[in-house]
C-alpha positions as CSV (number, residue, x, y, z in Angstrom):
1,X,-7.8,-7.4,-12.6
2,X,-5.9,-10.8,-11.4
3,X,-6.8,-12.3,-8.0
4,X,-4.2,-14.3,-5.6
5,X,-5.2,-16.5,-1.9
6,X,-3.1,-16.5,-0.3
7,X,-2.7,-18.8,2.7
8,X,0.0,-17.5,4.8
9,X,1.4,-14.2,5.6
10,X,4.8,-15.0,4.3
11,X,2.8,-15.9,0.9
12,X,1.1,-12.2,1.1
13,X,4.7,-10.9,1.4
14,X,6.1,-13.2,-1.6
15,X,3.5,-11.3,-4.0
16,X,4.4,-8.0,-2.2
17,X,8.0,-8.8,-3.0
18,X,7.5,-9.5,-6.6
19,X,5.9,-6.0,-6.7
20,X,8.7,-4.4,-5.1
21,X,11.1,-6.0,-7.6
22,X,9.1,-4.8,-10.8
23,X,8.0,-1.3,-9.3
24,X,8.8,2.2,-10.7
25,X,9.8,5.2,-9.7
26,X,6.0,7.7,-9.0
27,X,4.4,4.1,-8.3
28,X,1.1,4.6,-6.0
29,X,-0.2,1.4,-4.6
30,X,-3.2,2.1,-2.5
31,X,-4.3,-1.0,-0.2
32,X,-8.0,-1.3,0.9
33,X,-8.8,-4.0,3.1
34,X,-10.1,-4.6,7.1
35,X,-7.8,-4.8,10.0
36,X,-5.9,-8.0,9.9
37,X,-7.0,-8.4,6.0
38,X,-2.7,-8.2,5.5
39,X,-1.9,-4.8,4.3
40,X,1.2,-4.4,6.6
41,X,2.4,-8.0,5.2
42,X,2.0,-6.9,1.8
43,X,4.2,-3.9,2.5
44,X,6.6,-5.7,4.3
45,X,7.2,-7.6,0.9
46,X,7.4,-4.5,-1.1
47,X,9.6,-3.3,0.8
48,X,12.2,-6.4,0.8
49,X,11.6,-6.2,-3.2
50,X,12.7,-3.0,-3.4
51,X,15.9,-3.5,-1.3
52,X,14.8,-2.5,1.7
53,X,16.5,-3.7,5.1
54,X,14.8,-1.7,7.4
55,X,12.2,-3.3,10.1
56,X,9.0,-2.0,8.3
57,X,6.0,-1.3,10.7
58,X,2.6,0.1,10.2
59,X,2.8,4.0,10.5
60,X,-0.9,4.2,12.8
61,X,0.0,6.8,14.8
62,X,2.6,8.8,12.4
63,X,0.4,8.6,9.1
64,X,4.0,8.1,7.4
65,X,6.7,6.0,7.5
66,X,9.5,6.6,5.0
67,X,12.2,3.8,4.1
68,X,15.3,4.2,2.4
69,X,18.2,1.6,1.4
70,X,16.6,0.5,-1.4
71,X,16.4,0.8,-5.3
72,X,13.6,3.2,-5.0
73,X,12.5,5.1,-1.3
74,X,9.3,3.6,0.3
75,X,7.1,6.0,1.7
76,X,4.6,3.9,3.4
77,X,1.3,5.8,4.6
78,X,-1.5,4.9,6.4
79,X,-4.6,6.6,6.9
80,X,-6.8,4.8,9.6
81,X,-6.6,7.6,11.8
82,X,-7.9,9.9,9.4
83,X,-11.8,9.7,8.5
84,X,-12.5,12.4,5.6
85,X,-10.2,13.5,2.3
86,X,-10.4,17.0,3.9
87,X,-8.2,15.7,7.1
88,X,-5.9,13.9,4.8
89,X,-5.5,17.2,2.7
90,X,-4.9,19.4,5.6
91,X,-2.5,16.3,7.2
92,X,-0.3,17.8,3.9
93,X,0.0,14.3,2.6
94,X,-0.8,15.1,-1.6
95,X,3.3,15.3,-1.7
96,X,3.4,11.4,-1.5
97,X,0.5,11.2,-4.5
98,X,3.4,11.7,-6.8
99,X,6.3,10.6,-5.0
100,X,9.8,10.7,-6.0
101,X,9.9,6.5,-4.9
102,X,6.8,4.2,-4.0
103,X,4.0,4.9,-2.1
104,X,2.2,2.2,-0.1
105,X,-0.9,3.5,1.3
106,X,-2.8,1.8,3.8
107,X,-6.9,2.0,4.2
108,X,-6.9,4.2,0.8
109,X,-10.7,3.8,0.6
110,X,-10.6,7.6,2.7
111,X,-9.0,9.4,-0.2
112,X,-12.3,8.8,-1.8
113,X,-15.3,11.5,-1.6
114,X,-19.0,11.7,-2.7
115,X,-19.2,10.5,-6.5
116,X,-16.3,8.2,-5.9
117,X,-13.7,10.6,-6.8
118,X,-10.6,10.4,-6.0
119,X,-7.9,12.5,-5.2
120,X,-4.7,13.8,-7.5
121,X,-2.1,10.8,-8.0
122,X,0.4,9.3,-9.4
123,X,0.8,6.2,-11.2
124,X,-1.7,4.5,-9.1
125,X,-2.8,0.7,-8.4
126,X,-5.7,-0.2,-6.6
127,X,-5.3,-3.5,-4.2
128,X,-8.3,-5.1,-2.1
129,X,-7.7,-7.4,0.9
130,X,-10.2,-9.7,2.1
131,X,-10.0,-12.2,5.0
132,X,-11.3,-15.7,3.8
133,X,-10.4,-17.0,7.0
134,X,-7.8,-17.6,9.8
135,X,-5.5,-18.5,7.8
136,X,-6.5,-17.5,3.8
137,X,-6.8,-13.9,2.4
138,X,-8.5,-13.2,-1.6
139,X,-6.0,-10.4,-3.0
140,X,-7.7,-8.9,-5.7
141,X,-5.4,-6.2,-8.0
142,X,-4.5,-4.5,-11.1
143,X,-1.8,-6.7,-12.9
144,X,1.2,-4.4,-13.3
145,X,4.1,-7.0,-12.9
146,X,4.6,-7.9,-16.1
């Protein structure tokens, strides 16, 4: 596990750039963090590593936003709205587990269930967000850039 503070949002979206750069194709990132811990401003970096030109916005009320343009499509989830694995099953979202792209998913904690299992994936990474302060957030996540 490697840890980054950052202390600005454009410093959350550097490291979320360098990801987009290095990632693969079937790449699952899931982000778990509270509102305003910088999820959104970690995809927004993704997303400009992979090529992306689009204006990327948190998909609240959609559960997915998809984004093309780049080296590898973004499919950027989030699933505040949803509460228990069975309304994120029935939401038909397991097609983005193992996406032909990236997946980003915001507030991945609720694809977890008694026992701490998880649900089917693909090649997933697990990122925490915590606010420090105003101003600083600890990024705590599994070292895949080489």
């Amino acid at each position: 596990m490697a840890t980054f503070i950052s202390h600005s949002p454009a410093e959350t979206e550097s490291l979320g750039e360098q990801w987009g750069r290095a990632a693969e194709r079937g790449w699952v990132i899931a982000l778990s963090g509270d509102l305003g811990a910088g999820k959104t401003q970690l995809v927004k970096g993704i997303a400009r590593g992979l090529g992306v030109t689009a204006r990327v916005h948190s998909p609240t009320f959609t559960l997915v936003n998809e984004y093309g343009g780049g080296r590898w499509r973004l499919f950027h989830l989030d699933l505040y709205r949803l509460e228990t694995p069975e309304q994120i099953r029935r939401a038909g979202l397991e097609e983005y587990w193992q996406p032909d792209g990236v997946t980003v998913i915001e507030w991945a904690e609720r694809l977890t269930e008694g026992g701490g299992r998880r649900m089917a994936s693909g090649i997933l990474f697990r990122v925490t967000l915590e606010v420090l302060n105003e101003t600083e957030r600890k990024i705590v996540y599994e070292d895949f850039v080489a």
